[in-house]
N, C-alpha and C positions, 0 to 999 in steps of 0.2 A: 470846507473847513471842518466840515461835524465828523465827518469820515473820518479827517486827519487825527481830531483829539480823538473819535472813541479808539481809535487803531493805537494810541498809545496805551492803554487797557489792556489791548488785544497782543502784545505780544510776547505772552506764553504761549496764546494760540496761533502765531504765525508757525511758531516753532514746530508746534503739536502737529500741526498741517500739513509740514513737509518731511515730517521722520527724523528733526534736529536733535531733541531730546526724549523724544516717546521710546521706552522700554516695553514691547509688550506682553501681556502675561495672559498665555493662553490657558490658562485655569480660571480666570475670569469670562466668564461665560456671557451671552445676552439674556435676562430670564432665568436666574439660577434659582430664584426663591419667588413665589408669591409673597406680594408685601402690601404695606402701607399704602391707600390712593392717593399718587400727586407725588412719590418718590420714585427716583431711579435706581438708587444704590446708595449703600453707607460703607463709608469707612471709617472704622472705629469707630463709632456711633458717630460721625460726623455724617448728615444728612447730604445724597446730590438731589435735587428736587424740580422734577419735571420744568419748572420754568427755568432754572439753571441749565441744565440740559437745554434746550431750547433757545435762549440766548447764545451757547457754544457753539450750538449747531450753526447758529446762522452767523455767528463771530468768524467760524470755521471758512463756510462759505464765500463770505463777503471776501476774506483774506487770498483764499483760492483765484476768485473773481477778478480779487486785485492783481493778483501776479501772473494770470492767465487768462488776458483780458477773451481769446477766444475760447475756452473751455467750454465744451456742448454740455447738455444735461445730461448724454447718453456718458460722457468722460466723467462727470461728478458721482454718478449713478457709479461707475466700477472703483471707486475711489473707498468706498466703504467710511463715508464719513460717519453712519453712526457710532460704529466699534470704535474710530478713531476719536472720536469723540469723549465714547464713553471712557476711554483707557486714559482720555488726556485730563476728562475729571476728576477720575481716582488718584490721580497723579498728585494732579491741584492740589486735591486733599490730604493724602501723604503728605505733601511738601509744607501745607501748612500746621498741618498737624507735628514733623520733624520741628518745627522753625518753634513751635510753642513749647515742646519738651525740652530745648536748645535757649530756649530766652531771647530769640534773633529776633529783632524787628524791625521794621524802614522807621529811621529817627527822622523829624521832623525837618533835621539839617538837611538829610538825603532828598526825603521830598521835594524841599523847599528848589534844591539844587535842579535837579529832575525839570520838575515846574518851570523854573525859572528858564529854563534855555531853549524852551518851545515855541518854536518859529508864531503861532497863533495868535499868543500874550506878550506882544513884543511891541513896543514902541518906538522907532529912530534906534533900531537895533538893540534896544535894553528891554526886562522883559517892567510891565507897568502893570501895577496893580489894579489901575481902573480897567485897563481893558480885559485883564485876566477877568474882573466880576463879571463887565458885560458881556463876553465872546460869553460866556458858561449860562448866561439870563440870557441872550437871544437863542440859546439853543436848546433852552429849560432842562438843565442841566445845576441841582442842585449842589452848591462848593464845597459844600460838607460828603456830599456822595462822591462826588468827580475824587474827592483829595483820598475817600478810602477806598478809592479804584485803583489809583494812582500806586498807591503803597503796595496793596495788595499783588498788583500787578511787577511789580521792581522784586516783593519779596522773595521768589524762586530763586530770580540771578542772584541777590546777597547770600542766600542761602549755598546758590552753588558755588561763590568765592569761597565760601566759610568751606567748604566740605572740600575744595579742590586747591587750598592755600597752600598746601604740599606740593603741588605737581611739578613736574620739572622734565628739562629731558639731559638726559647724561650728553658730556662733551664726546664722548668719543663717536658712540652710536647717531648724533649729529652731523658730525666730520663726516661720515661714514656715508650718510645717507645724502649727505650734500653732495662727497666727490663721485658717486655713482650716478645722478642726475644731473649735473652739472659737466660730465665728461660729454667732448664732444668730442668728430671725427670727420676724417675728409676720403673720398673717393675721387681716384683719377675713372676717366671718365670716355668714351668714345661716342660718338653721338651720330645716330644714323636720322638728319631730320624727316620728320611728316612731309615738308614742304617740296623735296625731291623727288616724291613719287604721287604729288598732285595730276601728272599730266596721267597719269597710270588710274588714278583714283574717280574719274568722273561718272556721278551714274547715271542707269539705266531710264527713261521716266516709266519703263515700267517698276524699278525699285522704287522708285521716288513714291509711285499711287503706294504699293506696297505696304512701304514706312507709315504713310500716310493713314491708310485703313488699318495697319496693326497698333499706332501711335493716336488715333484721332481725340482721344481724352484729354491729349497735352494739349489739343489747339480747341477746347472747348471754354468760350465766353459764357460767365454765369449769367441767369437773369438778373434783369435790374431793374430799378424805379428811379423814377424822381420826384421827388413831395416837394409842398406846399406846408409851411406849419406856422400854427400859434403857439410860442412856449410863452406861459402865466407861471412867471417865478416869485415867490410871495417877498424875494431881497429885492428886486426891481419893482413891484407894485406899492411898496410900501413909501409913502410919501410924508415925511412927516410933518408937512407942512399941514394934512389932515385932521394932526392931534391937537388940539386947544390945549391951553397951559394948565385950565381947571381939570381937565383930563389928565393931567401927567403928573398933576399935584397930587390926585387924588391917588393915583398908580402909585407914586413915591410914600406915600404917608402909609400907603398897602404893601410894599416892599419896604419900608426901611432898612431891614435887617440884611439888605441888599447892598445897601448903600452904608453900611456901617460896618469900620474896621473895629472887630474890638481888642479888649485892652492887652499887650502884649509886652511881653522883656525878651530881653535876651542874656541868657545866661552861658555859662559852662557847667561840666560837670566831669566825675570820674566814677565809673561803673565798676565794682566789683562784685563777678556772679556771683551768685549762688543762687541753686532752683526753689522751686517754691516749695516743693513736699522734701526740703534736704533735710539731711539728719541733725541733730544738735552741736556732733560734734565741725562739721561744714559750716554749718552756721556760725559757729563759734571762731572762727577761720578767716573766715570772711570779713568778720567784724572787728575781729583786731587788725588785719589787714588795712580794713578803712581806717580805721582809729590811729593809726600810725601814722597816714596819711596826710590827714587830719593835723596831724601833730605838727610835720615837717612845713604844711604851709600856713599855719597859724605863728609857726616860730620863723616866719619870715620867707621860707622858700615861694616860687614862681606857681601860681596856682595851673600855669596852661604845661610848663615843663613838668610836673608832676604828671600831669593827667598824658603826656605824649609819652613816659618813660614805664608809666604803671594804670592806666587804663584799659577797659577789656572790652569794648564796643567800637565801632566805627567813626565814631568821634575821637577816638585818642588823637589820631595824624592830626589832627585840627585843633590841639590843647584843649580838649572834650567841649567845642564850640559847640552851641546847639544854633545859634543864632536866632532869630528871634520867631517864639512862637505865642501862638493863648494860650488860656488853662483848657480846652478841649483839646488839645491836641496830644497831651502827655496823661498819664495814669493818674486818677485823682491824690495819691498821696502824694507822688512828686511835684503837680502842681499847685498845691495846700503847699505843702513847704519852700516852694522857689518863689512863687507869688507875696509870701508875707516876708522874704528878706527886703532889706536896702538896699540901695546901690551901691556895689563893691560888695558887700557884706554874703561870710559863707555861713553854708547849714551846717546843724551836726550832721552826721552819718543818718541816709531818709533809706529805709527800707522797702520796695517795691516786689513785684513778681519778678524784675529780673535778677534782680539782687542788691547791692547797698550802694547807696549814691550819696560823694558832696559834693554839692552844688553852691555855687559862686553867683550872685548877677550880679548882671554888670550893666544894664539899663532898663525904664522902666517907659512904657509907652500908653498912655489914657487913651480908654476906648473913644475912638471919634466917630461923627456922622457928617457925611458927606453935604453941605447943603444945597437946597434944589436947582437954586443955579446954577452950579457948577456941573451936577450932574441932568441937566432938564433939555438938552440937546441930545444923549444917549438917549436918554430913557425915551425920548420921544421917537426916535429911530425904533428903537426896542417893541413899542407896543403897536408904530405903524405895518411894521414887517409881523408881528405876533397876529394883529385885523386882516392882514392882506394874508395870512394862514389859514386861519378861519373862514373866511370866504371863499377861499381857491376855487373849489370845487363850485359853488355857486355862479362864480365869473367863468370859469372855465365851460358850464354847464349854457352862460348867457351867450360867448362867441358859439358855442358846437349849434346853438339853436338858429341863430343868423345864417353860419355857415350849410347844415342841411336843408336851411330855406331857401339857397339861391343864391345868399350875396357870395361877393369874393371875399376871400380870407384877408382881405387888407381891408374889407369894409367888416368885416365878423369883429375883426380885434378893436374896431371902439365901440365894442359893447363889454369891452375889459374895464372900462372907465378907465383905462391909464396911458398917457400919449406915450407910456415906454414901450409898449406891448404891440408891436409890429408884427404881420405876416413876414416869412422868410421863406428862404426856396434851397434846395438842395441839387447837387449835381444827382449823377444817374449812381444808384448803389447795389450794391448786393447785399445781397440778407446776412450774410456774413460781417458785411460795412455800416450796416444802420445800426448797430448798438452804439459802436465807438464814435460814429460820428452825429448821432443825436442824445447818445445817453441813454438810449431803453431798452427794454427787457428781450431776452432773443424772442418769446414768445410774440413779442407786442412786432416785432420784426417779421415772423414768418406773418403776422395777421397781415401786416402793410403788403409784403409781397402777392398773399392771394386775394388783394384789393383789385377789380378794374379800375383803369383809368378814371379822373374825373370821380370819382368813389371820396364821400367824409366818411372818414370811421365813425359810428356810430357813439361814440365815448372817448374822452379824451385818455391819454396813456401818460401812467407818469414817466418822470427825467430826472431822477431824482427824487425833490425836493418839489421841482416842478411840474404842471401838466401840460402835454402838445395836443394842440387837435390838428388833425393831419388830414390833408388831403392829396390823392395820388394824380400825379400830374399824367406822368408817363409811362409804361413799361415795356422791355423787351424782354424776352424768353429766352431761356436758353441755347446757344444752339452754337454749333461746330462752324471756326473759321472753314471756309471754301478753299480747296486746294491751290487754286489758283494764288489765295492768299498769301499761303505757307510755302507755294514751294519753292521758292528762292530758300528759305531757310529748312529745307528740308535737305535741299543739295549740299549745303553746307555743311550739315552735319553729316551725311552719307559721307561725303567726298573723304572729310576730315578722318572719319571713322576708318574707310578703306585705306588712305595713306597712312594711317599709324598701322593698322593690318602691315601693309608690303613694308612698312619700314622695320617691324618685328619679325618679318620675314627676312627681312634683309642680312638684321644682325644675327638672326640665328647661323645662318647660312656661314655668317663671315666666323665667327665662333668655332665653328666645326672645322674651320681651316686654322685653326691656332695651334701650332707648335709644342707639347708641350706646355698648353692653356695659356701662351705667351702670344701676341699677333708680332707679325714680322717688323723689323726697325723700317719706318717712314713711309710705311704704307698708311696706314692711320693718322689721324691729327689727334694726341692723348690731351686732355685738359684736366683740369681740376678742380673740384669742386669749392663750395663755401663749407666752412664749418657745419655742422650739423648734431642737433641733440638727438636723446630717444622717443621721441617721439616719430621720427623717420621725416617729417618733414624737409626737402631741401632747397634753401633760397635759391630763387630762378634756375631751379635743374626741374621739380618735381612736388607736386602735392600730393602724391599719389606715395602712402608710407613702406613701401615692399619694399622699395630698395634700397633707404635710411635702415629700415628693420634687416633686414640681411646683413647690412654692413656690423652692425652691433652686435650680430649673432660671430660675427670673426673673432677668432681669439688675437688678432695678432696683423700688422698689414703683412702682407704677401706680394710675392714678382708674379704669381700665376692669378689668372680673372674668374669672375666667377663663370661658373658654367652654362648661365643662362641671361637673354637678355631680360631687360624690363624697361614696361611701357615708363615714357615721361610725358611731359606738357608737350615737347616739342618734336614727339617720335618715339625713338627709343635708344637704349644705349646698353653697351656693356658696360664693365665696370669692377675695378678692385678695389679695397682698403689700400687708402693711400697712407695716413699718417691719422695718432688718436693723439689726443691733447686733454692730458689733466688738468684739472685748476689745481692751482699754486695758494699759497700762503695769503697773500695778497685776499684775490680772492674769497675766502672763506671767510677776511675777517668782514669782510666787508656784508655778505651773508649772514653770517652767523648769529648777528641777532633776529634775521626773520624765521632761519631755520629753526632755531630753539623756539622762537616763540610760539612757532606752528608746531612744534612737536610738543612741549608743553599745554599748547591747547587742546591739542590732541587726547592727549595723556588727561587732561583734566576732563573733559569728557565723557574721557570710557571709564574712572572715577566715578564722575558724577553718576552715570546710567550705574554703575555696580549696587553705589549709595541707594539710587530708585527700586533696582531689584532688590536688596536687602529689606527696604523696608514693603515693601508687597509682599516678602516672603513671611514679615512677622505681623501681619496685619490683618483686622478681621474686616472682608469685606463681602459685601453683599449685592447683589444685582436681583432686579425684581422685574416680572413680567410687564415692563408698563407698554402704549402704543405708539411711544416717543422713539425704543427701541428694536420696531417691528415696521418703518414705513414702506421698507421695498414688498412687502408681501400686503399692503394696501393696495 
C-alpha cells in the first residue's frame, strides 16, 4: 500500500522515466560549476539539493522497477538514470518556478478531489476520513507533508492544461490521417500448402544432431533452487491484542493532533488575477473588475453563476467552489478574511498573490477531536504493527539463530513469538524467479543460487517491508535438455521448415509459367483474402507482414500477380491486389472523436515540450560537481 500512495507523488517521475515529457538540453552539462556542499544544481536561484536528487533517483528507480519487473542492473546502468534525473529536476523546477510567475496553483478543491478517489482512503467504496489519517499514521507519513506532495505533484499537469488549452487538431488533416490508416485491402490469393510436401520434408538424424549442436541454447534449462523461508512481516506480527488501553491512552493524548479534525468552511470564491509585482495601472483593472462584481451580486445576482461566467482559476466550472478547507490550507490573507465571514455572508474584494478574491461562505465547521473510544481499536492496530517494526530485526535475528543451530525452520519461526509466522517452502526457481516470486532483491537472489543445499543464509534478506530467513532446500545446475529429449521436436521444426522451402519452391516455379503474369483459367484454385490494414498483418492467411506491405505498396488492383511468391503460416502463395476499401462517412463519425482527441494530445504535447524548451532557453541554471552526479565512475 505504501508503494501505491508514495507512486501518487511519483508521477512526474514516471513520466521523466520513460521519455514522456523530458525535453533535454544538452548545454546542461554534469559538473558545469564547482558550487555549494550538499547542492546539485539551481535554477534561478531555486536550489536542487543532493537529498532531493537522491530521493529522484530512487523515485526514478523504484518506478523503472515497477514497469520492468525483470530489468538487470547491467539495463539500469545504460539507462543513464543520473542525466535523466538530473534533466527531470530542472524541469521540476522550471515548471514550478513558470506556475509562480503564472499564479497557477493546485486549489484545495483539486486536492481534495485527487485525494478523495484513492483506492487506499476508501471505505465501502467512498473515500473516509478516518482511514485517510490512519493509512498515512501507520505508515508515518505526516498529512500536512503527504497533502503538499500531493499538490506539488498534480501541479505540472495543471500547468500543462493551462499552457496546452489551445490545442486542437484541424478537421480536415484528421479525416485525412484517419482515411489513410483506416484503408483496408483484400488479395486474391493461391496457396501452395506446407502440408503437401511433408512426405518430401523429413529429415536427416544426422540434420536433426546438427540442428541440435548448432541450436543447443534453446533447449538449455536454467539452474534452480527450492527454499525453505521465514517471512516476519511487522502488518502480520503486530497483534493488538498486546497493547493495553493505558498504552493507547497514553499514544492518543501524544498524537492528538492526529486525531483532530480542525475547524473548517466551505466556501466559494471568484479570482481575478493579477500578479504580484503588477503595475498600478493592472492593478487598478483588476479591481474595478472585482468591484463590479461585487456589485452585481450584492444587487441580487447568483453568486456561483457569476463566478462560472467571470472567474479566472480552476474553480470557475464549479461556481468557484472551494469546498471545504482550514485556515492552512489557503494563504493567510484569504483565510483571515473567509474565516471571519458568516454563513452565507460575502467579502469585500481580499487581495492575495494571486490576484483579488470575493469570497462567499456558505458553512462553518468547529474543530473536533476524535474521542478515544472511538478511535482506541485503530490506534491500537497502529502502535502494535509500529512494536512489531521496531523489533523486526530483533525477531528476525531470534528465528536465523535457532535456524543456524539445527532446528527446522518450522521450529526456528516460534522463536518469532507469533503463531502467525510459519516456515513456507517454494517450488524449484531460477534466479531470474525468485525476485518475483518472494519479493527480493536480485542480488539477495544470485546469493540464494550460489547457496549449497541444506545452507541458512547467514542474515535474514528483506521483502519489502519484511525479512525471510531462507534456507536452500535443493538445487540443480544448469544444463542442456538431452537430445533424445528434444528430438521429436526438433523434427518438427526441420520437417516444417523444409516443406515451407519446397512449397516456396513450388510457387516460384509455378510463377514462371504465368502467361503474361496471369496463371491459366482452372488450373489453380484463386481465393480470397480477409480485409487487411497497414500494418500487413492477414487474418488466417499470414503473420508474416511482406505480403500485406507489398500489397499497400500497389497503386491500384491489377489482372497481373505479383512477381514473386511469399512465405505464409501455411506455405506459400502467390498473389494480387484484389480490391481496396475506403472508409465511408459512417465511419469516421464514429472515429473522429478518438482521432482528434489523439491528435490534439498530440499537438498539446509537442506545445508543452516547446513551452519546456523556452523556458530552459531563458533560465539561469547551474550544475555543480557533486558525487551524486558521478556514481558510474565510483
Amino acid at each position: 500500500m505504501l508503494d501505491g500512495i508514495r507512486s501518487n507523488a511519483q508521477s512526474f517521475w514516471v513520466k521523466v522515466a520513460f521519455g514522456i515529457i523530458i525535453v533535454v538540453f544538452v548545454f546542461w552539462g554534469i559538473g558545469s560549476y564547482s558550487g555549494p556542499k550538499g547542492l546539485v544544481a539551481s535554477v534561478n536561484g531555486k536550489n536542487i539539493t543532493e537529498l532531493e536528487f537522491q530521493r529522484a533517483y530512487m523515485a526514478m528507480e523504484e518506478n523503472i522497477r515497477r514497469s520492468m519487473p525483470n530489468v538487470t542492473s547491467e539495463m539500469l546502468e545504460s539507462m543513464n538514470i543520473e542525466q535523466r534525473v538530473l534533466q527531470g529536476l530542472i524541469q521540476e523546477k522550471l515548471l514550478e518556478y513558470a506556475a509562480e510567475q503564472a499564479g497557477v496553483t493546485v486549489t484545495p478543491h483539486e486536492l481534495r478531489a485527487f485525494i478523495s478517489q484513492l483506492p487506499y482512503f476508501m471505505k465501502d467504496g467512498k473515500f473516509d476520513p478516518d482511514t485517510y489519517r490512519d493509512v498515512l499514521a501507520k505508515n508515518n507519513m505526516n498529512l500536512q507533508k503527504f497533502e503538499a506532495d500531493q499538490a506539488k505533484s498534480l501541479l505540472p499537469a495543471k500547468l500543462q492544461r493551462l499552457v496546452t488549452a489551445g490545442a486542437f487538431a484541424p478537421e480536415a488533416g484528421a479525416r485525412a490521417l484517419f482515411e489513410y490508416f483506416a484503408e483496408r485491402r483484400k488479395v486474391d490469393y493461391i496457396l501452395f500448402p506446407a502440408e503437401d510436401y511433408k512426405d518430401k520434408a523429413s529429415p536427416t538424424p544426422d540434420e536433426i544432431a546438427k540442428a541440435y549442436e548448432k541450436d543447443s541454447s534453446k533447449f538449455t534449462v536454467p539452474a534452480k533452487v527450492s527454499v525453505e523461508y521465514v517471512r516476519l512481516d511487522p502488518s502480520v506480527m503486530g497483534e493488538p491484542s498486546s497493547v493495553s488501553d493505558d498504552e493507547a491512552k497514553a499514544a492518543y493524548e501524544q498524537r492528538i493532533t492526529q486525531f483532530t479534525d480542525s475547524e473548517k468552511i466551505h466556501a466559494r470564491h471568484i479570482l481575478i488575477r493579477v500578479a504580484p509585482n503588477a503595475g498600478e495601472k493592472d492593478v487598478a483593472k483588476a479591481e474595478s473588475e472585482i468591484k463590479a462584481l461585487e456589485e452585481r451580486i450584492r444587487g441580487g445576482e447568483d453568486f456561483a453563476e457569476v463566478a462560472k461566467a467571470s472567474g479566472q482559476d480552476g474553480t470557475a466550472a464549479q461556481g468557484g467552489d472551494l469546498g471545504w478547507f482550514a485556515r492552512e490550507q489557503m494563504v493567510p490573507e484569504f483565510s483571515k478574511a473567509a474565516f471571519a465571514l458568516g454563513d452565507g455572508e460575502l467579502s469585500a474584494p481580499v487581495r492575495t498573490q494571486f490576484g483579488f478574491h470575493l469570497i462567499k461562505k456558505e458553512e462553518h465547521q468547529d474543530a473536533k477531536v476524535h474521542p478515544f473510544e472511538e478511535v482506541k481499536d485503530k490506534l491500537k492496530q497502529a502502535l502494535a504493527s509500529e512494536a512489531a517494526g521496531k523489533t523486526l530485526e530483533e525477531k528476525a535475528d531470534a528465528v536465523l539463530a535457532q535456524a543456524l543451530g539445527g532446528k527446522s525452520l518450522a521450529e526456528a519461526a516460534q522463536a518469532s513469538g507469533s503463531a502467525a509466522v510459519k516456515a513456507e517452502a517454494s517450488s524449484k526457481l531460477s534466479q531470474e524467479e525468485l525476485p518475483g516470486k518472494l519479493g527480493i532483491r536480485e542480488s539477495d537472489a544470485q546469493t540464494i543460487m550460489l547457496a549449497s543445499p541444506g545452507t541458512v543464509l547467514d542474515s535474514a534478506i528483506p521483502a519489502g517491508a519484511a525479512l525471510l530467513v531462507v534456507k536452500v532446500v535443493e538445487s540443480s545446475p544448469q544444463a542442456v535438455k538431452p537430445l533424445d529429449e528434444v528430438r521429436g521436436e526438433i523434427s518438427s521444426q526441420l520437417a516444417l521448415q523444409k516443406a515451407r522451402e519446397l512449397a516456396l519452391e513450388a510457387a516460384t516455379q509455378a510463377r514462371a509459367g504465368f502467361a503474361g503474369g496471369k496463371p491459366a483459367e482452372g488450373v489453380f484454385e484463386v481465393r480470397t483474402s480477409e480485409p487487411f490494414g497497414r500494418n500487413g498483418f492477414i487474418p488466417g492467411l499470414s503473420t508474416d507482414p511482406a505480403l500485406g506491405l507489398a500489397a499497400f505498396d500497389l497503386p491500384e488492383p491489377a489482372e497481373t500477380w505479383m512477381d514473386k511468391p511469399f512465405a505464409v503460416t501455411d506455405g506459400a502463395v502467390l498473389a494480387r491486389l484484389s480490391s481496396i476499401e475506403a472508409p465511408g462517412d459512417e465511419d469516421w463519425k464514429k472515429a473522429e472523436p478518438a482521432i482528434t482527441a489523439s491528435l490534439a494530445e498530440e499537438r498539446a504535447l509537442n506545445m508543452f515540450q516547446t513551452f519546456i524548451a523556452q523556458l530552459g532557453a531563458e533560465a539561469k541554471v547551474k550544475t555543480y560537481n557533486s558525487p551524486y552526479l558521478n556514481r558510474r565512475s565510483r
